[in-house]
C-alpha positions as CSV (number, residue, x, y, z in Angstrom):
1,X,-5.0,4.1,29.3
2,X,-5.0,6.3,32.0
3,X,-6.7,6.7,35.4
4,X,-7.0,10.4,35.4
5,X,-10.0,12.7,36.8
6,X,-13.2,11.7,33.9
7,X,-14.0,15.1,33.5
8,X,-10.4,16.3,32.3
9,X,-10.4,12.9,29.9
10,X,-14.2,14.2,28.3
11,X,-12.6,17.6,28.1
12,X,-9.4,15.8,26.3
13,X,-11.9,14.1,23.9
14,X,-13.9,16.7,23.0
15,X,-11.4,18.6,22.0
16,X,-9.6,16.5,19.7
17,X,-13.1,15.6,18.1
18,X,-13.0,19.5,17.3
19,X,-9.8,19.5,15.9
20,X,-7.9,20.5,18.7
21,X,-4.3,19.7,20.2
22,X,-4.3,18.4,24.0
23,X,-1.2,17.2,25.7
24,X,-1.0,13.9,26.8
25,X,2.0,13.8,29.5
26,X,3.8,10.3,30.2
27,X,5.5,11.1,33.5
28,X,8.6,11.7,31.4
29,X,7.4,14.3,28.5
30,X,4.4,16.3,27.2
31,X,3.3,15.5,23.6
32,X,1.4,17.7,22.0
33,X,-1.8,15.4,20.0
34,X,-4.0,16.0,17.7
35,X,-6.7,13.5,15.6
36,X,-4.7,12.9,12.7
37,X,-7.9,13.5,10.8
38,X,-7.8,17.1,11.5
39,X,-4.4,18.0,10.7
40,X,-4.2,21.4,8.8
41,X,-1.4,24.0,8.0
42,X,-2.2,25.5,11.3
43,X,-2.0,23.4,13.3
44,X,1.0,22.1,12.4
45,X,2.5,25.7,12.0
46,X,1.4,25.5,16.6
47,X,2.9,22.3,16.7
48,X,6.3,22.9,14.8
49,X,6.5,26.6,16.6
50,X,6.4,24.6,20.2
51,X,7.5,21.0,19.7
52,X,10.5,19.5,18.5
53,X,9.0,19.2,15.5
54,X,9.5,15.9,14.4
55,X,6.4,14.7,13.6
56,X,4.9,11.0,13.7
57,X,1.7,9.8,13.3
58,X,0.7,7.0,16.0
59,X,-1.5,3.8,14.1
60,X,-2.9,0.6,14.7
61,X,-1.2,-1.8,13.4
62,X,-4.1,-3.2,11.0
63,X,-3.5,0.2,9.5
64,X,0.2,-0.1,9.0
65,X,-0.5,-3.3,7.2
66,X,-3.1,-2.0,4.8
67,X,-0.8,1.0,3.8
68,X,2.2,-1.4,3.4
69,X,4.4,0.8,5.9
70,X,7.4,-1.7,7.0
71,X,9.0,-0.9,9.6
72,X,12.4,1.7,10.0
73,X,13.5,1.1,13.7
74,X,11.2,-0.5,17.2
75,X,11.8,1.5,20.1
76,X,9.7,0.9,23.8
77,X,6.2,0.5,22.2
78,X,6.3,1.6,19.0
79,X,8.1,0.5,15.9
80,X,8.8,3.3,13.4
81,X,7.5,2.9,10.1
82,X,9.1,3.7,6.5
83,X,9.0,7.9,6.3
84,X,6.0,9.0,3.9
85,X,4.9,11.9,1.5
86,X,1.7,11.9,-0.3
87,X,1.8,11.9,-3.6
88,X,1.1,15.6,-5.3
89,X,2.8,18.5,-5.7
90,X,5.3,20.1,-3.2
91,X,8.8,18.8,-1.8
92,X,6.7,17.6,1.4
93,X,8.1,19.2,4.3
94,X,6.0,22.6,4.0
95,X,3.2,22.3,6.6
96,X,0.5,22.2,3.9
97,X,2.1,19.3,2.6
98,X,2.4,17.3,6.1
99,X,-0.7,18.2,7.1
100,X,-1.9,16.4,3.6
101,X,0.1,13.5,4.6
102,X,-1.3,13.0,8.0
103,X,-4.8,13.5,7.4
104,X,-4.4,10.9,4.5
105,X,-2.9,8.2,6.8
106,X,-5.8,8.6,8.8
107,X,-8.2,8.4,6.0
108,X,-9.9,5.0,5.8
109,X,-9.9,5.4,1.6
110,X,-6.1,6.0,1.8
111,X,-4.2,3.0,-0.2
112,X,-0.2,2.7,-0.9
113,X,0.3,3.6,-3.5
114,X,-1.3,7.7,-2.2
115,X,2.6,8.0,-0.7
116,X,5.8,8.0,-2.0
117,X,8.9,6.9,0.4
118,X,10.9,8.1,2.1
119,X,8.7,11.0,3.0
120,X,8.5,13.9,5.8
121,X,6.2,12.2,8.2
122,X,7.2,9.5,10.5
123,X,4.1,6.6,10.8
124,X,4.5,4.7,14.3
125,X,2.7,1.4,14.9
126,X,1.4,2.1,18.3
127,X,1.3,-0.1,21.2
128,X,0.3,-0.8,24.4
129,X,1.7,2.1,26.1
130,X,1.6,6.2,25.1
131,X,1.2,5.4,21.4
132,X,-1.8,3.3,22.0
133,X,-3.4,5.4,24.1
134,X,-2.8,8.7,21.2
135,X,-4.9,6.7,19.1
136,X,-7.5,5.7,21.5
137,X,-8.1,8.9,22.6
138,X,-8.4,9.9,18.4
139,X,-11.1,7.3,17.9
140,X,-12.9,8.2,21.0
141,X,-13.0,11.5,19.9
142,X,-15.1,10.0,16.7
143,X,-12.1,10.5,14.0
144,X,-10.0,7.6,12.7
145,X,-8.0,5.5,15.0
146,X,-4.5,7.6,14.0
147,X,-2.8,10.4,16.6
148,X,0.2,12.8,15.0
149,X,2.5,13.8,17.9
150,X,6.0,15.7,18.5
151,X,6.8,16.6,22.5
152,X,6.9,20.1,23.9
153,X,10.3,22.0,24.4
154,X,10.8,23.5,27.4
155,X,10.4,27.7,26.8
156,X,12.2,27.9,30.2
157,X,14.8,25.5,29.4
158,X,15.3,25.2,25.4
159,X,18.0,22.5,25.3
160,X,15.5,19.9,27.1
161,X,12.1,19.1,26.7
162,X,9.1,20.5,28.9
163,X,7.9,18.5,31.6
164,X,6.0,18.5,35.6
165,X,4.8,22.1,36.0
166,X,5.5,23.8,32.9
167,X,3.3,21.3,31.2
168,X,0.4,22.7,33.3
169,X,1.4,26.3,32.5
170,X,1.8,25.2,28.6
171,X,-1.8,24.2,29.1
172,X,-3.3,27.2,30.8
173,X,-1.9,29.6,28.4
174,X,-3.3,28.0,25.5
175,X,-6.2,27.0,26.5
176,X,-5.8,23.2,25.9
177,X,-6.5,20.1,27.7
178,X,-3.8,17.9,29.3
179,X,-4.1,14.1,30.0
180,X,-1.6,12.3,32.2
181,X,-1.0,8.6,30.9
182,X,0.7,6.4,33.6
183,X,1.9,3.3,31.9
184,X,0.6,0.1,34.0
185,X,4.4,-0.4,34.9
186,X,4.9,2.7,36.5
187,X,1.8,2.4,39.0
């Protein structure tokens, strides 16, 4: 997964496994990542407020199967699935609602039939690279193997997304834990 300082990955895990967003930079973009497990209407409200806000929810792909989410479109190493909502009331796009939606993907009770399609939140089979390592870092943390991510925009820059130093200061100011993955290719 990554190679980084031990310390800074134990401070990344402990925070997810207490709900918390880190970032987990790929030498290209910071994502912002949280256990899927613990998404709530607050934290998505932080994530929407400093992301791009399109939300997906990184899985194994045993868990893909079992929730019969084919997939929309493969890109690198991940292969979005079919959009989902779970079932209940609301349109599914309020944060209460996603936050529902993510927390049941990560649920191991969670069945097909729980979400209708197409939804609001975007399930991506992860792989070997940054996908895969979101949803390491979620079951090391103790919660379900499932990781919802959306990357930082750049404050300084708002057309592009945040990257390098502004990732650090991102992290300073809000008191949150940053990982740096560095995919075996780019070594």
């Amino acid at each position: 997964m990554t190679t980084h300082a031990p310390a800074r990955l134990t401070h990344a895990i402990s925070a997810l496994a207490a709900g918390e967003p880190i970032i987990l930079a790929d030498g290209h973009e910071g994502h912002l990542v949280f256990a899927a497990a613990s998404a709530s209407p607050a934290l998505l409200a932080f994530t929407v407020r400093h992301t791009c806000g399109f939300l997906r929810v990184a899985m194994t792909p045993e868990d893909c199967r079992r929730l019969d989410l084919p997939p929309m479109h493969y890109r690198g190493d991940q292969a979005q699935r079919v959009t989902v909502d779970l079932r209940g009331p609301g349109t599914g796009i309020s944060g209460a609602d996603r936050a529902r939606t993510i927390a049941a993907l990560a649920a191991p009770g969670s069945v097909a039939d729980d979400f209708s399609r197409p939804g609001h939140v975007v399930p991506v089979e992860a792989g070997a690279g940054f996908t895969g390592a979101a949803v390491e870092l979620a079951n090391r943390s103790g919660h379900p193997p499932a990781a919802a991510y959306s990357t930082l925009v750049s404050a300084e820059n708002p057309p592009y997304m945040a990257r390098g130093d502004e990732l650090n200061r991102f992290a300073a100011e809000h008191g949150l834990a940053i990982v740096r993955f560095e995919p075996l290719g780019r070594r």
